[in-house]
C-alpha positions as CSV (number, residue, x, y, z in Angstrom):
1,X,-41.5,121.7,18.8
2,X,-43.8,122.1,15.5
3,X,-40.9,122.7,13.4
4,X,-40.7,120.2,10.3
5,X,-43.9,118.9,11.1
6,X,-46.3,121.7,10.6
7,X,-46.5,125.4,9.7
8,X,-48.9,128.2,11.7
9,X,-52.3,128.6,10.5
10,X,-51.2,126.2,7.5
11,X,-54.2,123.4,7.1
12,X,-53.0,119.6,6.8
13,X,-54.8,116.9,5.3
14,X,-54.1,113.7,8.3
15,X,-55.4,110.0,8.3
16,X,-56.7,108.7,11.3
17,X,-55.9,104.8,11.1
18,X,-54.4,101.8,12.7
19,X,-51.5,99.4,11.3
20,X,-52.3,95.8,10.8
21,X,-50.5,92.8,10.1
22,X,-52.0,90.4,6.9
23,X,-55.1,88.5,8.3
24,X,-53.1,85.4,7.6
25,X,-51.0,85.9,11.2
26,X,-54.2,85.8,13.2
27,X,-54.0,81.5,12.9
28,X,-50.7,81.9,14.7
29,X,-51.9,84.6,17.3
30,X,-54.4,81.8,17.8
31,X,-51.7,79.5,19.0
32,X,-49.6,81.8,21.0
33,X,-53.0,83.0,22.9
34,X,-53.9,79.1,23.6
35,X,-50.6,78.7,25.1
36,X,-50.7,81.8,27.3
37,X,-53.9,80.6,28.6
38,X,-52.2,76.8,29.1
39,X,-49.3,78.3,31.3
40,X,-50.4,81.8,32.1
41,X,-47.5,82.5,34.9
42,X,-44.6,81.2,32.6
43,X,-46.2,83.7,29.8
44,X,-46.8,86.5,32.4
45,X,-43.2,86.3,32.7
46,X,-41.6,86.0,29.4
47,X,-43.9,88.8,28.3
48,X,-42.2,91.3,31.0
49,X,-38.8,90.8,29.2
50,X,-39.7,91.9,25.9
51,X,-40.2,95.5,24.5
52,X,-43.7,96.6,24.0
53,X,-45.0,96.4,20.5
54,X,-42.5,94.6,19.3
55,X,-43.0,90.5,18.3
56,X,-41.9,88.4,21.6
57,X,-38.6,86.0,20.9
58,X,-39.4,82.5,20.0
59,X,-40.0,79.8,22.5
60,X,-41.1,76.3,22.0
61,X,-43.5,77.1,24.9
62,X,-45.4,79.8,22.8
63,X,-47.4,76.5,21.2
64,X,-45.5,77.4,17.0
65,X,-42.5,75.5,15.6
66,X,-39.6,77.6,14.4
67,X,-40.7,77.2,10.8
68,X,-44.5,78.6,11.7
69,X,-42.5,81.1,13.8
70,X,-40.6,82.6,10.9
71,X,-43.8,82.6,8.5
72,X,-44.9,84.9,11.8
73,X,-42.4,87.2,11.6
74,X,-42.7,87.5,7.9
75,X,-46.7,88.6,7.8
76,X,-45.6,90.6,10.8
77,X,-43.2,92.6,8.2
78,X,-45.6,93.4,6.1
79,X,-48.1,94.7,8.3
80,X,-49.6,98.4,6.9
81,X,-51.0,101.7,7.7
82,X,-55.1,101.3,7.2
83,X,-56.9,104.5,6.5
84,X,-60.1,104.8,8.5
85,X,-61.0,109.0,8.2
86,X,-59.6,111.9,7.0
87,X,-59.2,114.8,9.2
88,X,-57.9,118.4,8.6
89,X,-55.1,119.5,11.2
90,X,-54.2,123.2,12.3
91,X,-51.3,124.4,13.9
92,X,-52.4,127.9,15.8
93,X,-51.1,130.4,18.2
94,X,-53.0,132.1,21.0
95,X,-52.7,135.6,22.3
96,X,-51.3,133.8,25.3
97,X,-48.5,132.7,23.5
98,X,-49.4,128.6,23.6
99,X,-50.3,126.6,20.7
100,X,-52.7,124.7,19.8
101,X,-53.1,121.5,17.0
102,X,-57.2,122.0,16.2
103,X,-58.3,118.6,14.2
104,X,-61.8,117.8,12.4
105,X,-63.6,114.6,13.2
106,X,-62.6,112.0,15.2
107,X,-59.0,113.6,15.8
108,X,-61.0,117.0,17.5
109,X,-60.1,115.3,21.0
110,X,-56.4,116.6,20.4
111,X,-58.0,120.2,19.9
112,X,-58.5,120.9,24.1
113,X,-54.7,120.3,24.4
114,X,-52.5,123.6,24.8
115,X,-48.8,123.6,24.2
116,X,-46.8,125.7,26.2
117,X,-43.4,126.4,25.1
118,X,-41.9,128.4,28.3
119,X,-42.4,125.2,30.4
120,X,-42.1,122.5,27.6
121,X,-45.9,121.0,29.0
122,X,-49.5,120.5,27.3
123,X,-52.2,121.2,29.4
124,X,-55.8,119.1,28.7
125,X,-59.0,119.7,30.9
126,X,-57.4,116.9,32.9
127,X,-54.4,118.5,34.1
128,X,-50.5,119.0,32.6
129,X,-48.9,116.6,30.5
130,X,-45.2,117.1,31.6
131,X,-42.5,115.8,29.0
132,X,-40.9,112.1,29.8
133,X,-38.3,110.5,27.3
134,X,-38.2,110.9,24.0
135,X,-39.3,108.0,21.9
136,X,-37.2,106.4,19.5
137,X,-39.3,103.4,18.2
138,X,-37.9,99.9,17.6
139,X,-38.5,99.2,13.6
140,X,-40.1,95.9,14.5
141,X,-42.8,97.7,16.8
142,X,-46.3,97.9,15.6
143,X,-45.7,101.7,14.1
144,X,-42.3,100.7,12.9
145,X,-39.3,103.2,13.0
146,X,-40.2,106.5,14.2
147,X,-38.8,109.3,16.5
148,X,-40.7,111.9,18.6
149,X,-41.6,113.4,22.1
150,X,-43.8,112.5,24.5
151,X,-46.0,114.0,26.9
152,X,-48.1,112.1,30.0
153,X,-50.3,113.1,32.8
154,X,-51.2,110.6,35.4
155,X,-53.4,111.1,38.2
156,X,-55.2,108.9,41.4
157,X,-57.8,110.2,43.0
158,X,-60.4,108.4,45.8
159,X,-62.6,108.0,42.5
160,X,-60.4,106.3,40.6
161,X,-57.0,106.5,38.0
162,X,-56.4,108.8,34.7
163,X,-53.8,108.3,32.5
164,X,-52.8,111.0,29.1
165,X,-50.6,110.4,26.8
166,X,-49.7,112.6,23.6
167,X,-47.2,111.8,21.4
168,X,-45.5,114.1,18.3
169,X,-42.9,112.6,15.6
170,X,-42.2,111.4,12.5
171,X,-41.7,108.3,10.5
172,X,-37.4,107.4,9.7
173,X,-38.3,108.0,5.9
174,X,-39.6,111.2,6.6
175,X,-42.2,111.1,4.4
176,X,-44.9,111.6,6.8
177,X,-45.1,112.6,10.8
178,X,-47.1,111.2,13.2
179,X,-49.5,112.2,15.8
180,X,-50.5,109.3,18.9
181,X,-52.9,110.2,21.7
182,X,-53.8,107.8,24.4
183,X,-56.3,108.7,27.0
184,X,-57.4,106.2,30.0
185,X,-59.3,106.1,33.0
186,X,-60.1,103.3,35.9
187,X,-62.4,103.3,38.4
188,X,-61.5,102.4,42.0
189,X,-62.1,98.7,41.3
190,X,-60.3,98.8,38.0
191,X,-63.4,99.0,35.8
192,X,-62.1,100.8,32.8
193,X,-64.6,103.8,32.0
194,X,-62.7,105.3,29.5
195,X,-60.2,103.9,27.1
196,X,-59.5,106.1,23.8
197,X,-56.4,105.8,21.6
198,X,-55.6,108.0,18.5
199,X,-53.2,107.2,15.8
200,X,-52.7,110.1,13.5
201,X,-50.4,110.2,10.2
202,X,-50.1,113.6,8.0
203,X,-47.5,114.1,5.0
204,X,-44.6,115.6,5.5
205,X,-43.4,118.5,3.2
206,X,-40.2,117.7,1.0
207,X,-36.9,118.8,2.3
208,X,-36.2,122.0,0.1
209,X,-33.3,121.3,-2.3
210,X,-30.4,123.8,-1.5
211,X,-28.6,125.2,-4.8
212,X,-24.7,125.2,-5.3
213,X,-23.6,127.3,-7.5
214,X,-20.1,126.8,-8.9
215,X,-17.5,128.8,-8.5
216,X,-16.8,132.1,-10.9
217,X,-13.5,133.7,-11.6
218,X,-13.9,137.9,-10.9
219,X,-13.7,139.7,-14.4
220,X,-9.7,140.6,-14.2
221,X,-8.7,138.4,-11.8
222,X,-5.6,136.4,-13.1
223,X,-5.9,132.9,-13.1
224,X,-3.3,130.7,-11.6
């Protein structure tokens, strides 16, 4: 599960952080959140049909012309990864044989969760997060293109809702892996008391190069 991504007992330098778009696109978020309050059932409804993250399709109903729509999409593009603390991350193994990724700072929420490798689950002081489908992340999303597994725990209770999400991968250049933790919880009346998400980046090691030696002809052997 760890494998490519980190080593045991081998300390990794991570960012904690959150990718933005230019400031420039917030004049045509502006727009678009202007015309969702105009016609809020319309928007509801286009909104459903488009994948999370990810920019919705143009619409002359969204309040932009095509051209302002384009200029959009372009900031969008060239949104980026903004540092906000370094952390130090820890890949260990208990005497129980589950593992553990301890993290410094804000990241130490990760550090309760327990990885259990006979039954593929993490388990949090909340409960088990039981694997659900792996994610393979649309390159127009907010992250951009990345691949991983996912892990959730949901629960309702007479006091209210909790939702976990943890999330392990890496980016499609492979030059660094990624770490997403989401945690959530609702009271009865859908008050949110809780409401933490983690975004987590950490280098990735190089590939090691593999020699090829070239072929040698045995001392005596005849050529042909």
């Amino acid at each position: 599960m760890f494998a490519g991504l980190f080593e045991k007992d081998v300390p990794v330098k991570g960012q904690i952080g959150m990718v933005l778009p230019p400031q420039e696109i917030d004049k045509f978020v502006a727009k678009v959140g202007a015309a969702a309050r105009k016609d809020p059932k319309w928007f509801r409804e286009y909104s459903k049909e488009a994948k999370p993250g990810v920019p919705l399709p143009y619409d002359e109903r969204l309040g932009i012309t095509k051209e302002e729509y384009a200029e959009y999409i372009t900031l969008w593009n060239n949104r980026e990864f903004k540092p906000m603390e370094e952390v130090m991350l820890l890949l260990r193994q208990s005497s129980s044989s589950t593992w553990s990724l301890t993290s410094t700072g804000g990241a130490s929420t990760i550090s309760t969760l327990r990885y259990d490798p006979k039954t593929d689950v993490f388990r949090s002081p909340n409960g088990e997060l039981k694997r659900i489908e792996d994610i393979n992340s649309d390159p127009a999303s907010i992250l951009g293109e990345w691949t991983g597994h996912e892990w959730k725990f949901e629960e309702e209770t007479g006091l209210g809702k909790i939702k976990e999400n943890f999330a392990l991968g890496r980016f499609a250049d492979n030059k660094y892996g990624l770490i997403v933790y989401r945690a959530q919880e609702l009271s009865t009346e859908g008050t949110s008391l809780l409401d933490k998400s983690l975004v987590v980046r950490f280098p990735l090691k190089p590939p090691v190069p593999v020699k090829v030696f070239p072929k040698t002809t045995p001392k005596g052997a005849i050529k042909k």
